[in-house]
N, C-alpha and C positions, 0 to 999 in steps of 0.2 A: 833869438833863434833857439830853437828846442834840440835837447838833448839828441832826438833819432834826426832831425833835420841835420845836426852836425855832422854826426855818421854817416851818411848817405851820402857827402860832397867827396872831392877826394882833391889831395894836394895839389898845387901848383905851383912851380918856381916862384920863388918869393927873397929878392936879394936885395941889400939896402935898407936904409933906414927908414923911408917912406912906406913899409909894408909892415914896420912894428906897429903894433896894437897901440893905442892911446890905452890911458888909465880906467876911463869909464867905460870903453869897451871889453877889456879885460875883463871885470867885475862882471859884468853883464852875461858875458861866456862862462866866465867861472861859474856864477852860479846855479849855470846846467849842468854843471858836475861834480855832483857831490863825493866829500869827501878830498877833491884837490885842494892845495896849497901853492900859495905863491911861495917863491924862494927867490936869493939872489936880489934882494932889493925889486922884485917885480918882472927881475928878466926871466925867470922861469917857473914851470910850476911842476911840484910835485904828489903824490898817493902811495902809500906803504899798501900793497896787496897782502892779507894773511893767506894760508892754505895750511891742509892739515899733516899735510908731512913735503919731501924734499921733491917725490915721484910729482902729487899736482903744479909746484913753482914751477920745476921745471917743464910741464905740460904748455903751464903759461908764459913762458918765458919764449918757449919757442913761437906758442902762436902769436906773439906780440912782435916777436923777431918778419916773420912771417909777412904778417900784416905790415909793419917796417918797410920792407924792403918791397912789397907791393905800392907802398906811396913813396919811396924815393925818401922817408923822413925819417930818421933815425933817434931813437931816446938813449938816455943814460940808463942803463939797469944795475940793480947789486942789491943781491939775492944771498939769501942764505936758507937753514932750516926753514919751510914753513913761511918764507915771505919773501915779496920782491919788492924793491921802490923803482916805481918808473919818474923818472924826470922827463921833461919836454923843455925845449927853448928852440928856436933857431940861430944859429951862431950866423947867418948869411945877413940878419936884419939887426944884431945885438938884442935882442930881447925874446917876445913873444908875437908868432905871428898867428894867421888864422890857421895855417898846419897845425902847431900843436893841436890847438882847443878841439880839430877836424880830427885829430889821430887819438889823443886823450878820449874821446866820445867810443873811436871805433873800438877801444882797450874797454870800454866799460860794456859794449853791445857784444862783446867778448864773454864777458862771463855772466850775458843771459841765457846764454845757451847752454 
């Protein structure tokens, strides 16, 4: 699945073990978005966003908020001068489900704009 194909889908309740990502599908998602990391032994994955001062993070920071709370999926943020790290997991599945990789996509069609 392609990078803007992920972006386009939008969350769905996802609770239980049965709706974490296996390992070869991870991989296979991750690598439509560059730049992420896995964390956490594989339960999550993270991206350090730069910016050129405190004004555009926080720019971004709300529209990722934004975006958030339009899919019902929430990330870790922590932000300082000049950068933010978004994390993704879902704690409903213990790992990583197909939200993250769906929200992660919409954080990067974020700042095509």
């Amino acid at each position: 699945m392609h990078i803007d194909e992920l972006a386009r889908l939008h969350c769905q309740p996802r609770k239980g073990a049965e709706n974490a990502l296996d390992a070869a599908r991870i991989t296979e998602l991750l690598a439509q978005l560059p730049g992420w990391e896995l964390r956490n032994d594989g339960k999550a994955m993270v991206k350090d966003f730069r910016f050129a001062d405190f004004h555009h993070t926080l720019g971004f920071i709300n529209a990722v908020g934004f975006m958030a709370n339009q899919e019902d999926h929430h990330p870790d943020l922590e932000a300082g001068y000049g950068h933010c790290q978004v994390l993704w997991s879902t704690h409903d599945v213990g790992g990583l489900s197909l939200n993250d990789f769906i929200c992660a996509a919409r954080v990067e069609a974020l700042l095509e704009r």
